[in-house]
Every structure is written in structure tokens, then in C-alpha cells.
Backbone and ligand atoms as CSV (ligand in chain L), in Angstrom:
chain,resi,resn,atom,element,x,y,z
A,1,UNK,N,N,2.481,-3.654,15.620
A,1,UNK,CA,C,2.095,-3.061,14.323
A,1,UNK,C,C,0.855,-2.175,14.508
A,2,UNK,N,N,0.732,-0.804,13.965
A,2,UNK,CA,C,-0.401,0.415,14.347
A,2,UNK,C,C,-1.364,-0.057,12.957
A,3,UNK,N,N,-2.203,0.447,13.255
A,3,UNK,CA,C,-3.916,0.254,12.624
A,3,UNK,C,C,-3.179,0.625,10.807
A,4,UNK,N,N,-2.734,1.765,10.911
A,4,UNK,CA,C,-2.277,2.131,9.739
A,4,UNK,C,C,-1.215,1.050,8.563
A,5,UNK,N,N,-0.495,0.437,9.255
A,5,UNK,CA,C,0.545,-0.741,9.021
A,5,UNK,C,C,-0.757,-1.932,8.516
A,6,UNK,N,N,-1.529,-2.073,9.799
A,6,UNK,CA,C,-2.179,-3.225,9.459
A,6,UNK,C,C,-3.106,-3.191,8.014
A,7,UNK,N,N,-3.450,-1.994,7.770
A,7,UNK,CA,C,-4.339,-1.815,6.984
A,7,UNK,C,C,-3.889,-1.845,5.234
A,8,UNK,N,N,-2.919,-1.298,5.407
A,8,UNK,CA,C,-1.903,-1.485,4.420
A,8,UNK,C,C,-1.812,-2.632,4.020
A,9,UNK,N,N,-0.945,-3.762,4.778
A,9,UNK,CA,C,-0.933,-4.902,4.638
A,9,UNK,C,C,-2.245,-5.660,4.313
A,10,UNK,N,N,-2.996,-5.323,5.044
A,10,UNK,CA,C,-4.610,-5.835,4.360
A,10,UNK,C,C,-4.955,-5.249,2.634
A,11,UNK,N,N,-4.286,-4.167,2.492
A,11,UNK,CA,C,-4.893,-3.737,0.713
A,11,UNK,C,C,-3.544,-4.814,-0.182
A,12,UNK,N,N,-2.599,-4.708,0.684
A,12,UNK,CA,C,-1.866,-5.625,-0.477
A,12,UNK,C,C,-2.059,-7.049,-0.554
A,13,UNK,N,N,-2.865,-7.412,0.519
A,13,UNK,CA,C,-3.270,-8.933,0.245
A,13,UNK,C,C,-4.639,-9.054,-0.155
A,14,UNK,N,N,-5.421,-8.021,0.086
A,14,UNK,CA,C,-6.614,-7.917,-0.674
A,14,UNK,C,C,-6.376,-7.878,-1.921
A,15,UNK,N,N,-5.627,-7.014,-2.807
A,15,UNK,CA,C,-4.803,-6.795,-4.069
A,15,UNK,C,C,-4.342,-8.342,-4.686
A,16,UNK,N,N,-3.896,-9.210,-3.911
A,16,UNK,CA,C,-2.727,-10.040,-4.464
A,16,UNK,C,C,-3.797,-11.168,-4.658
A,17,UNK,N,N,-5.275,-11.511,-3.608
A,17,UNK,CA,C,-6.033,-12.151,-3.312
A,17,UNK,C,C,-7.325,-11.877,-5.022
A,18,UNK,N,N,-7.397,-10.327,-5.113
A,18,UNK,CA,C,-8.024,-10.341,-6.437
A,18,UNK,C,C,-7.266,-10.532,-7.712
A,19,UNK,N,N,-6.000,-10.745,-7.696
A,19,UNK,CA,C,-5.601,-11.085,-8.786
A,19,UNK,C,C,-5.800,-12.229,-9.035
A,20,UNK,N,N,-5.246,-13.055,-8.179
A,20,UNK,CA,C,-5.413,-14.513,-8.081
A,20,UNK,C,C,-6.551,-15.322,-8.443
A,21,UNK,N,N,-8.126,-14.391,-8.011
A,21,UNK,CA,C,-9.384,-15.216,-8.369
A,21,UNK,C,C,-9.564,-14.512,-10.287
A,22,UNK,N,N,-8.957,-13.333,-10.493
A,22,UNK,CA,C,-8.985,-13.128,-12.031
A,22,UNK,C,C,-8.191,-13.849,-12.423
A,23,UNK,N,N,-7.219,-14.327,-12.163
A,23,UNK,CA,C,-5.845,-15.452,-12.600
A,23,UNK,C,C,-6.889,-16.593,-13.175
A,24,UNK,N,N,-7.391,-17.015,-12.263
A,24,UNK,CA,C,-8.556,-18.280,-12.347
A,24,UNK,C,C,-9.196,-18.469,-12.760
A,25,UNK,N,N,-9.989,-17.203,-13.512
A,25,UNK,CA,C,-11.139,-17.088,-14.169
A,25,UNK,C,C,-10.336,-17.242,-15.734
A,26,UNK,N,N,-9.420,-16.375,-15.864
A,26,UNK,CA,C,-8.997,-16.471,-17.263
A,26,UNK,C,C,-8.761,-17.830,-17.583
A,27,UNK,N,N,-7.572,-18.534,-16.561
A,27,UNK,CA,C,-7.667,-20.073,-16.643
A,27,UNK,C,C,-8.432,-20.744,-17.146
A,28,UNK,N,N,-9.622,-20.556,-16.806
A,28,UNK,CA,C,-10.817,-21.537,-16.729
A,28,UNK,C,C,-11.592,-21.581,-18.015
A,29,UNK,N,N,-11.451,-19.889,-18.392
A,29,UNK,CA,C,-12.183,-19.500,-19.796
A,29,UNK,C,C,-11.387,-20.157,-20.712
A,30,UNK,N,N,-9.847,-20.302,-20.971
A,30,UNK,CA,C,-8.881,-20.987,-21.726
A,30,UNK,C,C,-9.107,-22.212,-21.819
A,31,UNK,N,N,-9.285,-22.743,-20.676
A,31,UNK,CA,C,-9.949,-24.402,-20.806
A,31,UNK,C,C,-11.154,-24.557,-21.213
A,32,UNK,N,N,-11.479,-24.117,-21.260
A,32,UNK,CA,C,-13.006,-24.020,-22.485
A,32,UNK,C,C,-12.655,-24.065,-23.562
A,33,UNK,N,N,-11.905,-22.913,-24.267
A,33,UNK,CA,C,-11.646,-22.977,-25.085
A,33,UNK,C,C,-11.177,-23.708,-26.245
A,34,UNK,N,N,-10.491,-24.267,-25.287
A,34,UNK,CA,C,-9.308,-25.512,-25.796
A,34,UNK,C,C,-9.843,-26.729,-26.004
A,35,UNK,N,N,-11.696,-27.083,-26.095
A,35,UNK,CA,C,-12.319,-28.384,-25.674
A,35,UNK,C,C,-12.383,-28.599,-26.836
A,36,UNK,N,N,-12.537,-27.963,-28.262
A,36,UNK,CA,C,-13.008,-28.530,-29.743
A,36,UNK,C,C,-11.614,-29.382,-29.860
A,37,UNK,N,N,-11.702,-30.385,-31.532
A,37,UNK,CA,C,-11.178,-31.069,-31.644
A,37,UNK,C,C,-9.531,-30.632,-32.089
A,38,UNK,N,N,-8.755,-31.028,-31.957
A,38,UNK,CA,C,-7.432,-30.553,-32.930
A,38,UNK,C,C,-7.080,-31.820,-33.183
A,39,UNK,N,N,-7.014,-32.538,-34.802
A,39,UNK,CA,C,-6.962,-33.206,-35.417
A,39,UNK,C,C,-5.480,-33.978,-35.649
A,40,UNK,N,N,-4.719,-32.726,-35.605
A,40,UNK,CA,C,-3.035,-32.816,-35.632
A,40,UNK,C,C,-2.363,-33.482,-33.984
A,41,UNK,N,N,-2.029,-34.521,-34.206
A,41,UNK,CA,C,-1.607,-34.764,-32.681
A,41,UNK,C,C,-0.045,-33.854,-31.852
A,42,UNK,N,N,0.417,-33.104,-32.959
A,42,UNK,CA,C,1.298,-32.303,-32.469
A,42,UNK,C,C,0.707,-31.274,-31.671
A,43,UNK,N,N,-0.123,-30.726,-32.127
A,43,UNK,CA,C,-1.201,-29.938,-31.959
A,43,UNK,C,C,-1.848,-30.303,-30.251
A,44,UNK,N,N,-1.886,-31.511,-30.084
A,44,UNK,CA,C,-2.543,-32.277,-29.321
A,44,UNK,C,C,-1.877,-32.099,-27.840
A,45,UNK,N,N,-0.258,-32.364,-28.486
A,45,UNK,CA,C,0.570,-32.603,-27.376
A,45,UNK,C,C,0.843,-31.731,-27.019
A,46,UNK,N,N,0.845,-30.485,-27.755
A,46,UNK,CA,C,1.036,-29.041,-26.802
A,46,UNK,C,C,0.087,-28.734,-25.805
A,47,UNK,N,N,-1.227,-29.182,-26.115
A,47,UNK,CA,C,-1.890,-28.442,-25.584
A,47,UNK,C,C,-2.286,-28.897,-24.631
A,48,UNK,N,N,-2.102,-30.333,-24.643
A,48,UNK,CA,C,-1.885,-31.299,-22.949
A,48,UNK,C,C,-0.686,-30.716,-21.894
A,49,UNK,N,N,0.261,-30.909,-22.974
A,49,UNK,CA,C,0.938,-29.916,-21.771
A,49,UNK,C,C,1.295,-28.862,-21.108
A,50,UNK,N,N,0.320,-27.635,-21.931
A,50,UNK,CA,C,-0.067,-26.277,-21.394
A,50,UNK,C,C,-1.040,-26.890,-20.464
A,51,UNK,N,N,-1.676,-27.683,-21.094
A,51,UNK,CA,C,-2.773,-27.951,-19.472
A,51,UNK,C,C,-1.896,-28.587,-18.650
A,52,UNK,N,N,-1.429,-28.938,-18.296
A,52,UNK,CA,C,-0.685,-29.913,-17.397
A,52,UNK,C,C,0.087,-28.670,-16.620
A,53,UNK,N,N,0.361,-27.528,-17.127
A,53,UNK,CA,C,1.507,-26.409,-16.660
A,53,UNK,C,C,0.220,-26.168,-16.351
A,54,UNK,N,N,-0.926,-25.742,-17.015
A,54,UNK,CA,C,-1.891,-24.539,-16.073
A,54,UNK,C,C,-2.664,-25.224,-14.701
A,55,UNK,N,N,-2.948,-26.331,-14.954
A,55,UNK,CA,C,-3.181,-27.032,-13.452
A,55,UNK,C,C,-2.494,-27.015,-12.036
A,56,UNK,N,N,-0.946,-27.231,-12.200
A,56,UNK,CA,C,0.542,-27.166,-11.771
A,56,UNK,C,C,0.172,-25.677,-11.277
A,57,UNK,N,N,-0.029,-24.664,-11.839
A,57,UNK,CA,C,-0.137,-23.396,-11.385
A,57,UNK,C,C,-1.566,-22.938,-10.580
A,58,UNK,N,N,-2.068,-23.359,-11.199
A,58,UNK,CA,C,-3.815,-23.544,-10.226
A,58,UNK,C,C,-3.549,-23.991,-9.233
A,59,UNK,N,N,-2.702,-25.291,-8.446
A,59,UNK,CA,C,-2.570,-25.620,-7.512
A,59,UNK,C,C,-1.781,-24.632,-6.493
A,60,UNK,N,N,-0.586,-24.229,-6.850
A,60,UNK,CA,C,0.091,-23.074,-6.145
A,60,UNK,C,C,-0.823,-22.431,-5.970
A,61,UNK,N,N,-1.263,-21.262,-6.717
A,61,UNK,CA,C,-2.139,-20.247,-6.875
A,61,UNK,C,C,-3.224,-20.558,-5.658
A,62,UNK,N,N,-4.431,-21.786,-5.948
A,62,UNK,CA,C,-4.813,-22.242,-4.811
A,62,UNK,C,C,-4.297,-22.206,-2.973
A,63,UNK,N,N,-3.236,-22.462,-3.119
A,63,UNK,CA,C,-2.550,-23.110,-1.865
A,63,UNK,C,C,-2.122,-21.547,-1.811
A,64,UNK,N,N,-1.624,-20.340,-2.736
A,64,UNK,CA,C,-1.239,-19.032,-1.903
A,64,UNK,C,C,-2.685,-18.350,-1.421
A,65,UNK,N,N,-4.036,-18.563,-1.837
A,65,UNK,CA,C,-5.037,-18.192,-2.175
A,65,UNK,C,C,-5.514,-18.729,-0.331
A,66,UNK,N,N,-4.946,-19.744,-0.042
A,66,UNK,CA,C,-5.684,-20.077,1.643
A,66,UNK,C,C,-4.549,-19.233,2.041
A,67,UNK,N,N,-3.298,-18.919,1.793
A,67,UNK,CA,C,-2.670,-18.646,2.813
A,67,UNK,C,C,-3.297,-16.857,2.737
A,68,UNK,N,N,-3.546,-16.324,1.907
A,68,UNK,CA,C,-3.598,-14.831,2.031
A,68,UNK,C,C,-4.917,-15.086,3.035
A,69,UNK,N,N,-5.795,-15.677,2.632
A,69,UNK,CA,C,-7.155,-15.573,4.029
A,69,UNK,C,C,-6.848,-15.647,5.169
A,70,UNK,N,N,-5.743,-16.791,5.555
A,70,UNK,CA,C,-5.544,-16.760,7.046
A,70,UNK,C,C,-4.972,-15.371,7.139
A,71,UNK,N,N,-3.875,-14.943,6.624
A,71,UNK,CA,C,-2.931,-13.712,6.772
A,71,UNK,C,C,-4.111,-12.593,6.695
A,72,UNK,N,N,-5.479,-12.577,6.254
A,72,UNK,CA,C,-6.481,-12.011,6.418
A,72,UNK,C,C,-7.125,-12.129,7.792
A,73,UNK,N,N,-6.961,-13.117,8.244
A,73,UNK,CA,C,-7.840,-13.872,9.438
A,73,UNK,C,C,-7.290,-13.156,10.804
A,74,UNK,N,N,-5.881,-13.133,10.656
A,74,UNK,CA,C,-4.372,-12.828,11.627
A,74,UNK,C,C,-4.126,-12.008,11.484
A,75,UNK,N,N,-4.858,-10.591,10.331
A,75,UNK,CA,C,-5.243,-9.001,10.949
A,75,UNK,C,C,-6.512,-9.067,11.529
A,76,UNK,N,N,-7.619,-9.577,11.046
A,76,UNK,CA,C,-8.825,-9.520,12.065
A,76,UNK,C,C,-8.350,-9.941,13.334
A,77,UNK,N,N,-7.921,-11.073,13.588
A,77,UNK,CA,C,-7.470,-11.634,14.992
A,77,UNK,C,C,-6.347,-10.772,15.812
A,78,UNK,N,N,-5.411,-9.938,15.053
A,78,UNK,CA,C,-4.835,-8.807,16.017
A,78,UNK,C,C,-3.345,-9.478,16.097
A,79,UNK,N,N,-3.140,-10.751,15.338
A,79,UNK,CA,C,-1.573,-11.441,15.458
A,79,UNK,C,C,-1.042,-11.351,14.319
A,80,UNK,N,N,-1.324,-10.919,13.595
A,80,UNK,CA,C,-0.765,-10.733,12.138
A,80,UNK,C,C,0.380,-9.976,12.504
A,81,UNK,N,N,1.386,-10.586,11.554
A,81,UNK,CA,C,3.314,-9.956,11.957
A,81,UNK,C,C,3.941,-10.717,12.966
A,82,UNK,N,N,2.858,-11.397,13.615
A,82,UNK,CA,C,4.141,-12.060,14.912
A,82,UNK,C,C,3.922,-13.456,14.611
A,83,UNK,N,N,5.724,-14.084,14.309
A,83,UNK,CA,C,5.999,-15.421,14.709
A,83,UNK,C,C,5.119,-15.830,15.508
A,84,UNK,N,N,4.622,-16.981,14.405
A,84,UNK,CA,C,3.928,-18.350,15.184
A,84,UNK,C,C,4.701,-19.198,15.841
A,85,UNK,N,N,6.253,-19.107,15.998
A,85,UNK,CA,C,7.093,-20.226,16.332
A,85,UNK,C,C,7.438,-19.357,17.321
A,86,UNK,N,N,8.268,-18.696,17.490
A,86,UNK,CA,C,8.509,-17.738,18.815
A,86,UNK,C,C,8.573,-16.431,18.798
A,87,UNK,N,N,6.620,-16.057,18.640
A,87,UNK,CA,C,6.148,-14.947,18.854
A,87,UNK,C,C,6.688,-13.437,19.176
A,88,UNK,N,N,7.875,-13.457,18.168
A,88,UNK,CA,C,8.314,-12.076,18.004
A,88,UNK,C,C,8.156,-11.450,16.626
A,89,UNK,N,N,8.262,-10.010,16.503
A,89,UNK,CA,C,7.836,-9.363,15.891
A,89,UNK,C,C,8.780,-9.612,14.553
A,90,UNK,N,N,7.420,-9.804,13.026
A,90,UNK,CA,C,8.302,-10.328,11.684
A,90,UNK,C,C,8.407,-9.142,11.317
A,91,UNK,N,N,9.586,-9.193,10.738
A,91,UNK,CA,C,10.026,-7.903,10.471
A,91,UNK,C,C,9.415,-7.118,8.932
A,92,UNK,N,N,8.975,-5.419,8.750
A,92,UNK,CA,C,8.125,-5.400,8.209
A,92,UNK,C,C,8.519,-5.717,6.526
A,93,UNK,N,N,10.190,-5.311,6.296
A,93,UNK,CA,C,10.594,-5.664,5.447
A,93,UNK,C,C,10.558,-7.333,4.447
A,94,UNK,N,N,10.164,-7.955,5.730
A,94,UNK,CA,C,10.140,-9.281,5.519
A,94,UNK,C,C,8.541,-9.599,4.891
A,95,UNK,N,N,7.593,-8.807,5.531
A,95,UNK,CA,C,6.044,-9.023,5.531
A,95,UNK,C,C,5.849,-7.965,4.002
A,96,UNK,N,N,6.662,-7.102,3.685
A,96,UNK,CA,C,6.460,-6.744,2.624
A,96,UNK,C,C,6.579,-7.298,0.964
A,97,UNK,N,N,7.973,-8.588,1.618
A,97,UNK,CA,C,8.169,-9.445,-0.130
A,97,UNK,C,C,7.608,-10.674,0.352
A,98,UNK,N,N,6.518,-10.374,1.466
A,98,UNK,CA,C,6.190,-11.678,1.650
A,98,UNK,C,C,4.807,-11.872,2.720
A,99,UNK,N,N,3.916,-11.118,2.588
A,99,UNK,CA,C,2.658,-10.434,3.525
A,99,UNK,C,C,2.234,-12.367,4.271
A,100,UNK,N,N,2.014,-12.948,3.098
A,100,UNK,CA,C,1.444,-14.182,4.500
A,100,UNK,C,C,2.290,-15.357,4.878
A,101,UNK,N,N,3.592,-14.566,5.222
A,101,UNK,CA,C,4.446,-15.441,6.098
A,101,UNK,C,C,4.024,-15.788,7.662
A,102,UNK,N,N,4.156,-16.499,8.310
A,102,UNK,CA,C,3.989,-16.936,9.392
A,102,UNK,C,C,5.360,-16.795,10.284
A,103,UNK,N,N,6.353,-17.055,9.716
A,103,UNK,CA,C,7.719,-17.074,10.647
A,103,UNK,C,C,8.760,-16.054,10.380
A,104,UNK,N,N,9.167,-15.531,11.177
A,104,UNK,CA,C,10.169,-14.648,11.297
A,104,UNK,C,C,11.107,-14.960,10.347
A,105,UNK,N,N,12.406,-14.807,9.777
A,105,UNK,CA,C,13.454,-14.976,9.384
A,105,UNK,C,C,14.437,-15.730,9.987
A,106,UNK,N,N,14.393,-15.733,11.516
A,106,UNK,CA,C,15.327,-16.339,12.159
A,106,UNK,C,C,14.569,-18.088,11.984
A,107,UNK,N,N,13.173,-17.773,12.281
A,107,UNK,CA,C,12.595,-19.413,12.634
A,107,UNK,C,C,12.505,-19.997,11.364
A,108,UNK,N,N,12.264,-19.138,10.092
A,108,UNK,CA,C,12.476,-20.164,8.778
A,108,UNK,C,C,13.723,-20.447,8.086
A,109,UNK,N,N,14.639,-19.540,8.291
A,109,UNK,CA,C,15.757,-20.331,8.282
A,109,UNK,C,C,16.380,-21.444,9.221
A,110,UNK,N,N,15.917,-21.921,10.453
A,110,UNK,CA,C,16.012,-22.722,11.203
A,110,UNK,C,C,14.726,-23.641,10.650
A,111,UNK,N,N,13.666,-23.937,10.608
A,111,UNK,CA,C,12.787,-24.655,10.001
A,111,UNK,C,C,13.540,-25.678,8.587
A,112,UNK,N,N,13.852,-24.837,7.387
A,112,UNK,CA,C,14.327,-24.996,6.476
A,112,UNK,C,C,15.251,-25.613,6.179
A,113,UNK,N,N,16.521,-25.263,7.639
A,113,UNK,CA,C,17.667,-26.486,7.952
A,113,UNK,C,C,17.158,-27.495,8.515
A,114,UNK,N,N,16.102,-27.995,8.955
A,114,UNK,CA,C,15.863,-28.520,9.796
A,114,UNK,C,C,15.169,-29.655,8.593
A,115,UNK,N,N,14.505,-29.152,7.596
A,115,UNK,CA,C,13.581,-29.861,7.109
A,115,UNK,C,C,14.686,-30.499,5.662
A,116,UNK,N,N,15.838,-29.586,5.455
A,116,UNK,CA,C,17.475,-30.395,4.984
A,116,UNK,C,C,18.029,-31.545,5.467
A,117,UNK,N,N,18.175,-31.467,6.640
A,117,UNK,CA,C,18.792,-32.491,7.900
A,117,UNK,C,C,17.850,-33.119,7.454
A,118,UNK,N,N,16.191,-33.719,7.693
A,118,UNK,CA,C,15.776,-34.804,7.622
A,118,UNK,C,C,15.411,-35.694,5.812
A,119,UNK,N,N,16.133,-34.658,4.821
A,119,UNK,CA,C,16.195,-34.889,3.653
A,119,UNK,C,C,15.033,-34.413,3.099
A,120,UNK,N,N,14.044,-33.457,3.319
A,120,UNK,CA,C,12.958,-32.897,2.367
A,120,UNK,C,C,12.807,-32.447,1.106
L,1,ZN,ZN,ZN,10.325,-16.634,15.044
């Protein structure tokens, strides 16, 4: 992958990486919001379980939020695009609906059966 490729790929995970910490912030301001009393317990139960969905999503969000740094880490480091499983080149189409993948197409569909077979 040329300097130009890499760099690219660095603005769209830089991009995807600032949405994510504004994602969080709005989150957070909403849960504030939501701290006065609501008297109506219907009222109550919605709004437990919008929190319960926005936590659920904080956690993903979180967990894509380490993976874009490493996929940050693995253009500084010069391996970014190549299979961690057998270090061939991910294809760019693949790194485009999907910038901090680690495995090729061939190794996560083999991973994926693999993690079927043992019932995951
Ligand atoms: Zn592979």
C-alpha cells in the first residue's frame, strides 16, 4: 500500500474516530438530562430502556473506538492492510467497508467457520 492509500485510510478513520467521541458526548449530555424526576412510571420505563439501548451502544462504539487506534497504530507501524493471520495483502475493497479489519477475507471467513464448529 503507497503513502497516498495509507493516508487516505488514515482520514477515514480519523473521520469515523471523531464521530464516535461526538457520538459520546451527545450521549452523555442526554444522560444528564434525563436525571430530574418523571413521576409517571410509564414515563419511567421508557426511559430505562433508552438507557439500557444507549449503554448497549456505548459499549460497541467503545470497543470500535480501540479498534480504529490500533488500525491507527498499523499505519504508523507500516502493517496496516496486511493479514495478521497469513500476512497477505487485505484487499482494498475490503479495507474500504471496513478500514480496521485485521484479516483478509479468506482468513475471516475461515475464522468465523471455525468459531460455528465450536458453537459461538
Ligand atoms: Zn489472511
Amino acid at each position: 500500500m503507497d503513502d497516498a492509500q495509507l493516508a487516505r485510510f488514515k482520514q477515514i478513520l480519523l473521520k469515523q474516530r471523531a464521530e464516535i467521541l461526538q457520538y459520546a458526548d451527545d450521549t452523555v449530555t442526554d444522560m444528564n438530562d434525563q436525571s430530574e424526576n418523571y413521576p409517571d412510571p410509564t414515563d419511567r420505563a421508557s426511559i430505562e430502556s433508552d438507557r439500557n439501548f444507549t449503554l448497549r451502544l456505548r459499549e460497541r462504539e467503545r470497543f470500535l473506538l480501540v479498534k480504529i487506534d490500533e488500525a491507527l497504530e498499523r499505519i504508523s507501524a507500516g502493517d496496516f492492510g496486511i493479514c495478521e493471520s497469513c500476512g497477505s495483502d487485505i484487499s482494498e475493497k475490503r479495507l474500504e467497508a471496513r478500514p480496521v479489519t485485521t484479516l483478509c477475507i479468506e482468513c475471516k471467513t475461515r475464522a468465523e467457520a471455525a468459531e460455528k464448529a465450536r458453537g459461538e
